[in-house]
N, C-alpha and C positions, 0 to 999 in steps of 0.2 A: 504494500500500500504506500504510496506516496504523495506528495499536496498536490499533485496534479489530480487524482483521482478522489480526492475528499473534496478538493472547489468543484467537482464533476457533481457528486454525489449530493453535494448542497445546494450546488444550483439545481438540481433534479429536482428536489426539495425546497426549494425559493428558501434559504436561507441563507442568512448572509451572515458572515462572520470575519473578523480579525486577522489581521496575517497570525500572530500569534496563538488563538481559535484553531487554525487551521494546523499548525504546528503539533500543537497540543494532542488534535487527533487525529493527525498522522503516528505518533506516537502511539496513541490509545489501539488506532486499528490492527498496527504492527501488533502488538501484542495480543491481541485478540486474535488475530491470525496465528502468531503462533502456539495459542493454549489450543488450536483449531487441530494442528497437526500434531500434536500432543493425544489429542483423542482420537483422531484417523488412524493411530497405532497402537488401539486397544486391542485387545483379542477378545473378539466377541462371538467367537464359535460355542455352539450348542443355546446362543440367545435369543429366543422366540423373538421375533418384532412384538412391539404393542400398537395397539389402539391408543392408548389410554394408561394414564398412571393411575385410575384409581381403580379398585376392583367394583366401585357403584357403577350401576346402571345407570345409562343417562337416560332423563326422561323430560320430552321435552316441553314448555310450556305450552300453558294455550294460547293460541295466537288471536289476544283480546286488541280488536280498532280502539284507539284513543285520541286526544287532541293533538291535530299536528300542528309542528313548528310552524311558524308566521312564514311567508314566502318571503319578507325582506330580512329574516332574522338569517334565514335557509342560504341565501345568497350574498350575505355580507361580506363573509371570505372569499368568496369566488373572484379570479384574477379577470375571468371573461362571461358576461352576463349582459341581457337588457332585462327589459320589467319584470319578466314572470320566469325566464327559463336562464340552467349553466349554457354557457357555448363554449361549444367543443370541437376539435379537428374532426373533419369530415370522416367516416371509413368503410372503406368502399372491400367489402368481401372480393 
């Protein structure tokens, strides 16, 4: 990981940060990459995969309608919007 690839990953993310910021998590990811490879060289022969850590059943709610968000609340954060809808790049299948 390098600060070419964290300014990538924040501008992906509309964030903006500090040379220093940026520094910082160039560091952090490096390392996080390396406790990554750390575990890629576990032996995990004879380890069922899981679903799930817990041994409960999921059970899922009921899917009750309630009051929705305000449409100007809904689109506040939105970088591209008119009155009522997000606008989004075109995608053509």
């Amino acid at each position: 990981m390098n600060t070419t690839e964290v300014k990538r990953i924040a501008e992906l993310a509309r964030l903006e940060f500090t040379d220093e910021q940026i520094e910082s998590f160039t560091r952090d990811f490096e390392k996080i990459v390396q406790y990554i490879s750390v575990i890629e060289q576990t032996d995990m022969t004879g380890v069922e995969p899981m679903a799930s850590v817990s041994d409960q059943p999921v059970i899922p709610r009921t899917d009750v309608a309630g009051e929705s968000l305000p449409t100007a609340d809904a689109l506040s954060n939105a970088p591209k919007k008119n009155e009522a809808f997000f606008k989004v790049p075109k995608v053509l299948g």
